[in-house]
N, C-alpha and C positions, 0 to 999 in steps of 0.2 A: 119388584126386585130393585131392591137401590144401587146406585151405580159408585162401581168404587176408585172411579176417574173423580182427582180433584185437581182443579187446573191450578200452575204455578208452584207446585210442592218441587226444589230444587234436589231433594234429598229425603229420605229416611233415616234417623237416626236408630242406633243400636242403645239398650239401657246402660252398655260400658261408657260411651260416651257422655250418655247426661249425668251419669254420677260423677265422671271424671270434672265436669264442668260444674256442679254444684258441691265438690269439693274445692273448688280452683283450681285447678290443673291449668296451667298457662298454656301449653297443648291444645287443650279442648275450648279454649277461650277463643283461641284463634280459629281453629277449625269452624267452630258457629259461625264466628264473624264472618268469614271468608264464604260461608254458602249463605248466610242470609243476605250475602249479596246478590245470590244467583237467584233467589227466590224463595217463597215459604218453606220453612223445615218442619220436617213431617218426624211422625211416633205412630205405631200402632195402639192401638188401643191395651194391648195386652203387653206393651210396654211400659205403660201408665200401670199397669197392677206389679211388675218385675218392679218397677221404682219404688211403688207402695210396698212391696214386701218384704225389702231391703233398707227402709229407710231409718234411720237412728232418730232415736227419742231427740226433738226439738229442733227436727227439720221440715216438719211438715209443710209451714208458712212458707217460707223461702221455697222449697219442692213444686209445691201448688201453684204459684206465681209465675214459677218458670217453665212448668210445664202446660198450663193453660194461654203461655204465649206462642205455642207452638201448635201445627195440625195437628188432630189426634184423627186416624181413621180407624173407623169404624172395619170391623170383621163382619163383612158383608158374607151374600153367597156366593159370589166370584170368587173373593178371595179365601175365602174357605175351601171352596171344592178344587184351587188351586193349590193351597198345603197339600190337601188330601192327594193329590196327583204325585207331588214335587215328595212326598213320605215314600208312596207306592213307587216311585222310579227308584227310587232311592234303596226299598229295601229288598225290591227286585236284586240288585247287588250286593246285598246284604250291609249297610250302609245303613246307620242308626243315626237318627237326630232328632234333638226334642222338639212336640208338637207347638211350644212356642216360636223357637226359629226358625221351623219353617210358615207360621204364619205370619211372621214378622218377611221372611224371605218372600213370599208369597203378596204380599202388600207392595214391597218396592217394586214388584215385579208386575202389579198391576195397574201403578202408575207411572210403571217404565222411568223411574227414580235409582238412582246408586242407592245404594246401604251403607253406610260410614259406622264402619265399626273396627275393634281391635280384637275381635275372635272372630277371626277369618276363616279359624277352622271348622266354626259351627254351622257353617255355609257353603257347603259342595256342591250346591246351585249349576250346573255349565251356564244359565243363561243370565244369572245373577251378576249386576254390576258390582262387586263389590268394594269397598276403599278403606284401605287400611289408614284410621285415623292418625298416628303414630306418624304416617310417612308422608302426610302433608305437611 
């Protein structure tokens, strides 16, 4: 079973964010800046496919480049059977969220990383750090 502790990831990021940042968003420029000072910034893997399936004809170069400077983790079984928990609490209350956010939620959570994102809502997490990128 591979471990899905990777050391020095100072964050996770959310797919709002790196769009905001490969369109220029001056927002998102800084925000990067400002954690890859703390340490490597991280992506789920299944954030690399939300990027890939949003992306406009004759970005892909520029896309690729930027997103291959960053962690990308792997959806292990830790962090799978942790969605799968963080779903079921969830809809124990009847509290719906899709099976990517919470894998993505589920990832920060297992390398005890914030989430920097600006859909704060897709994340009812209680133990989830979350950071609203907008308010940095």
């Amino acid at each position: 079973m591979q471990s899905s502790r990777v050391k020095g990831i100072s964050c996770i990021l959310d797919s709002d964010i790196v769009i905001d940042f490969l369109r220029g968003r001056d927002y998102a420029r800084k925000l990067l800046e400002r954690w890859a000072g703390e340490g490597l910034l991280g992506i789920s893997t299944l954030t690399q496919l939300e990027i890939y399936q949003g992306m406009k004809s004759g970005e892909e170069k520029t896309t690729s480049v930027f997103l291959d400077g960053l962690i990308s983790v792997t959806v292990d079984v830790p962090i799978a059977r942790r969605a799968g928990k963080l779903l079921g609490e969830l809809r124990s209350k009847r509290v719906t969220v899709g099976i990517a956010d919470a894998v993505i939620a589920a990832t920060a959570l297992q390398l005890g990383a914030p989430l920097l994102t600006n859909n704060v809502e897709h994340y009812p997490f209680p133990d989830l750090n979350v950071i609203r990128g907008f308010e940095l």
